[in-house]
C-alpha positions in Angstrom: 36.1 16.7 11.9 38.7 14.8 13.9 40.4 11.6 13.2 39.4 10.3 16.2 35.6 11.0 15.2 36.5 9.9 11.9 37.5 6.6 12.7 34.3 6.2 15.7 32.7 6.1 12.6 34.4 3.6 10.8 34.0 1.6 13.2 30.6 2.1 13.5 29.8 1.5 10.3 31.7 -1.6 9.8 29.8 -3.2 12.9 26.9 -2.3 11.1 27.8 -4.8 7.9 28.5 -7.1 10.5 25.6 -7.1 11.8 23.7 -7.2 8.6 25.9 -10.0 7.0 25.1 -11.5 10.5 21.4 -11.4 10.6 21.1 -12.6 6.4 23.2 -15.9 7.4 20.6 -18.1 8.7 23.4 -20.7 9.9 25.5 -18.1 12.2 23.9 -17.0 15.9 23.5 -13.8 16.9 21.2 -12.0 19.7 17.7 -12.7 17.5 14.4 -14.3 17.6 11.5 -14.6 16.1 8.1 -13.9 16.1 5.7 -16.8 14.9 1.9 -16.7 14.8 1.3 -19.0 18.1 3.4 -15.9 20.2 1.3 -13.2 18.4 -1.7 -14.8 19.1 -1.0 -14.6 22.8 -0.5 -11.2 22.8 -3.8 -10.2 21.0 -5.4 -11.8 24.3 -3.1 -9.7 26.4 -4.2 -6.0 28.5 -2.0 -4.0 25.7 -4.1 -5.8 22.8 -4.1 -4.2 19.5 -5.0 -5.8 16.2 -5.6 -4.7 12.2 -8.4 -3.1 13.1 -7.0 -0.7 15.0 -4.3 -0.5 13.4 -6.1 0.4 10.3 -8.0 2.8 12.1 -4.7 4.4 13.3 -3.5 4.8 9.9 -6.6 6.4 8.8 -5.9 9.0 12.3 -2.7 10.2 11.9 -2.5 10.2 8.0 -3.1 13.8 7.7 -0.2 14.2 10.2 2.9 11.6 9.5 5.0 11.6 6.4 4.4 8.2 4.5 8.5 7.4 4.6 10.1 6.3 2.1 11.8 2.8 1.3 15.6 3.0 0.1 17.9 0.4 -0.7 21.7 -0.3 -1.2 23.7 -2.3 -4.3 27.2 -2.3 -1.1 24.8 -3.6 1.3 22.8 -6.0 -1.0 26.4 -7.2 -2.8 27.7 -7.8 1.4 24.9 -9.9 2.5 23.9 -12.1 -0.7 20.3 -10.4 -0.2 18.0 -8.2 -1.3 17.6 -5.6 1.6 15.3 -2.6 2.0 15.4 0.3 4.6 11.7 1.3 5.8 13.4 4.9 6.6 11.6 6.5 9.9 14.8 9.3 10.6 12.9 10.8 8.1 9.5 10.9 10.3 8.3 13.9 11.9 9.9 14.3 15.0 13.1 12.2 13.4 11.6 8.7 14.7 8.8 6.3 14.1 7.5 7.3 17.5 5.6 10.2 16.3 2.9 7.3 14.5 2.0 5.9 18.3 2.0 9.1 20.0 -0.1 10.7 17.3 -2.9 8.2 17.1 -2.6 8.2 21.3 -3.0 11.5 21.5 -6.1 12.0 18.8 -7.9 9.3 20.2 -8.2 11.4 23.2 -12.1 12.6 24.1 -12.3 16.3 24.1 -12.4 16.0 28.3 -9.8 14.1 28.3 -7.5 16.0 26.0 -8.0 19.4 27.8 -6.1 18.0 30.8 -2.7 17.6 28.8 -0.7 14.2 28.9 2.1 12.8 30.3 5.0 10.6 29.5 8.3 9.6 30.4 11.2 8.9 27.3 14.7 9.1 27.7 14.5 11.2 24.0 12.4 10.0 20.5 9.1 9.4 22.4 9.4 12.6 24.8 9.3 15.0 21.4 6.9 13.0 19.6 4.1 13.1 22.8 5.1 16.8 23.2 4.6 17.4 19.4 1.5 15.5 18.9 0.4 17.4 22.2 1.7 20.5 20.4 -0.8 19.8 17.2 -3.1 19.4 19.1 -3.3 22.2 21.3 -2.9 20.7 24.7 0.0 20.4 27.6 2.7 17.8 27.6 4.4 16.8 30.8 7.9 14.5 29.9 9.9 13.0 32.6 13.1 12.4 31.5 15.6 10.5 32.9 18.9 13.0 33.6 21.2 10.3 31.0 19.1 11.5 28.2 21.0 12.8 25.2 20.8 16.8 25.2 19.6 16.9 21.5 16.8 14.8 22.1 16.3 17.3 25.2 16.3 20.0 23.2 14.1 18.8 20.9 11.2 18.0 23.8 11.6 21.8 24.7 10.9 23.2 21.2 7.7 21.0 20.5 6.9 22.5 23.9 6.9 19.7 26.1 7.6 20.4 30.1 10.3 19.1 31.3 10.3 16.8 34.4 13.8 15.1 35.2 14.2 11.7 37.4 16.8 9.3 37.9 18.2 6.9 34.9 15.8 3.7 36.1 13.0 2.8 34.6 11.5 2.9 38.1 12.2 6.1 38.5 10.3 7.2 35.2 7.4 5.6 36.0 6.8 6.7 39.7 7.4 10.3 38.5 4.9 10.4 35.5 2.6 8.7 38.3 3.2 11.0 40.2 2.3 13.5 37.7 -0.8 11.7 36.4 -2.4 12.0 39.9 -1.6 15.5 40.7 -2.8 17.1 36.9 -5.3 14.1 35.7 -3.1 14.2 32.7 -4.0 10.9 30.4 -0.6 8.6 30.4 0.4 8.0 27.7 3.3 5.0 28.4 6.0 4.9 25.5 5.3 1.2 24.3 2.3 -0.6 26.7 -0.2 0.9 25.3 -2.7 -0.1 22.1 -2.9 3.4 21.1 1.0 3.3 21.0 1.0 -0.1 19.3 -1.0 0.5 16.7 0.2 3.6 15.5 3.6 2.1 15.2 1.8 -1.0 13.1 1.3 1.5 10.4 4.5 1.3 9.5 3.9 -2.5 8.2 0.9 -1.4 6.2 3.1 1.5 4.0 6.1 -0.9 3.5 4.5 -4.0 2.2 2.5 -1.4 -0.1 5.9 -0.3 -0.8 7.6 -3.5 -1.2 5.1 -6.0 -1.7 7.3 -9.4 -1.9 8.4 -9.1 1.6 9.5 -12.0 3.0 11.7 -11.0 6.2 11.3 -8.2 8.6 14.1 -7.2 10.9 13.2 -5.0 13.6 14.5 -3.4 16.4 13.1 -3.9 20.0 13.2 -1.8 22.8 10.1 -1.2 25.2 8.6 -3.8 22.6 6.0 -1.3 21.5 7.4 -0.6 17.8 7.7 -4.7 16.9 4.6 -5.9 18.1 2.5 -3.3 15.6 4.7 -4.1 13.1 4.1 -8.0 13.4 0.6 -7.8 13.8 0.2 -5.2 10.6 3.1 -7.6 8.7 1.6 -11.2 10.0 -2.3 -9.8 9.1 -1.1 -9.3 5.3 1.5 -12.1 4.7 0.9 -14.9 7.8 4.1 -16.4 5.8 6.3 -13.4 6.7 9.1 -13.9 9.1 10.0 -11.0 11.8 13.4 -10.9 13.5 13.8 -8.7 16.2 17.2 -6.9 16.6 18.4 -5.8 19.8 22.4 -4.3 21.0 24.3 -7.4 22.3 24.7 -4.8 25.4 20.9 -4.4 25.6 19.8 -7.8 25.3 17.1 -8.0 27.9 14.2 -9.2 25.1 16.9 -12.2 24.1 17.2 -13.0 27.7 13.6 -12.8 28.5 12.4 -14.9 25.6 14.9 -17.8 26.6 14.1 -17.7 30.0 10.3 -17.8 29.8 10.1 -14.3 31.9 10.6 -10.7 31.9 14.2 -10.0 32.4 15.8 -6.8 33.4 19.6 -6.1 33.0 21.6 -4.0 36.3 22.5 -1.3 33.0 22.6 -1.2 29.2 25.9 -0.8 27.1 25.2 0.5 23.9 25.6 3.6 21.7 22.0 3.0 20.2 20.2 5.2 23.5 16.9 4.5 21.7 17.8 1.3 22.7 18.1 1.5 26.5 14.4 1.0 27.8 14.0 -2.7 29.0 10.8 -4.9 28.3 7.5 -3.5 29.8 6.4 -5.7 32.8 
């Protein structure tokens, strides 16, 4: 390994305890914000709505299919940030990413008919393998647009869980109009990486394991994205412990969700700075 690569990681890792040490003193600002009950009952009402229910009936789905992760903790980290801290551990999923619980349940809620014309998506990497997986599992074609930015591991991993391939332009505009494009011309079912209650609530399964694992709870910190992976997890976390509190974490160079939330709208950035490229999608509209 080079120095160079060495130190990258250093680095890395110390803005990591920054962060951490950041997030566990209430009195210090950073890009955060929380979730409260009044918020999450507004989006229960919304299109994408999802709620226990189905969220319990996702967990029942995919059980036979996703690894039940496990919870790890850390005597440096705890002895940095005063606190207790626990690390719901979702590299460990199938597929390397949480994604694979919302793409799962998506996927086998699917009617026979339905299922028999494939699926498409579009995911610049985590969701892209865990829709062509699920697909895989289950038998039926996947169709991933990707944008042409995304990293070639995750690439790589979409073409051995047999996904196809489509590339597009790095814009979110660009992703959508091409799996659109798709849908219409197969009848493949969309399956959109975070707008969508299939999504949501496979992703809220992830609440229900770790308060069984960790029980006294009383903070969640969660990073946001598309959006898809927090809201599950709040409405899981909120269902079993209304008292709970739910932080979600974004790259200062991805902020969009911050910006959005203080100006009362969707807000889009012109790019995304930001080593973390599951970080890169912007709010859904």
């Amino acid at each position: 390994m080079s120095v160079s690569l060495v130190k990258e990681q250093f680095e890395l890792f110390g803005k990591g305890h920054s962060c951490i040490k950041l997030y566990c003193d209430r009195e210090k600002p950073y890009r955060r914000f929380e979730f409260v009950m009044e918020e999450i009952n507004q989006l229960k009402s919304q299109k994408y709505a999802a709620d226990i229910d189905s969220i319990k009936e996702a967990q029942i789905r995919i059980s036979p299919y996703v690894h039940k992760t496990p919870v790890l903790s850390s005597t440096t980290l705890d002895c940095i940030s005063g606190k207790r801290l626990f690390f719901k551990c979702e590299c460990f999923q199938k597929g390397g990413a949480f994604k694979f619980r919302g793409a799962s349940n998506a996927i086998l809620s699917l009617e026979a008919d339905e299922a028999a014309k494939g699926v498409v998506t579009h995911s610049s990497g985590n969701h892209a393998a865990a829709v062509s997986l699920a697909a895989k599992l289950r038998g039926i074609p996947a169709y991933v647009v990707v944008p042409k930015n995304a990293p070639k591991c995750k690439v790589e991993n979409v073409r051995r869980y047999g996904g196809q391939i489509i590339w597009c332009e790095a814009n979110m505009q660009s992703r959508e109009s091409a799996a659109s494009k798709i849908h219409q011309e197969t009848g493949a079912v969309l399956i959109h990486p975070f707008n969508d209650k299939r999504i949501i609530s496979g992703q809220g399964t992830i609440s229900l394991e770790l308060l069984e694992q960790v029980p006294k709870l009383d903070t969640l910190v969660v990073p946001i994205s598309g959006g898809g992976l927090i809201s599950g997890i709040t409405l899981a976390a909120k269902f079993i412990n209304p008292t709970i509190r739910v932080f979600a974490a974004e790259p200062s160079g991805a902020d969009d969700a911050a910006r959005s939330k203080q100006a009362g709208r969707i807000v889009t950035l012109p790019e995304t700075k930001t080593v973390a490229d599951g970080l890169r999608a912007f709010l859904g509209t």
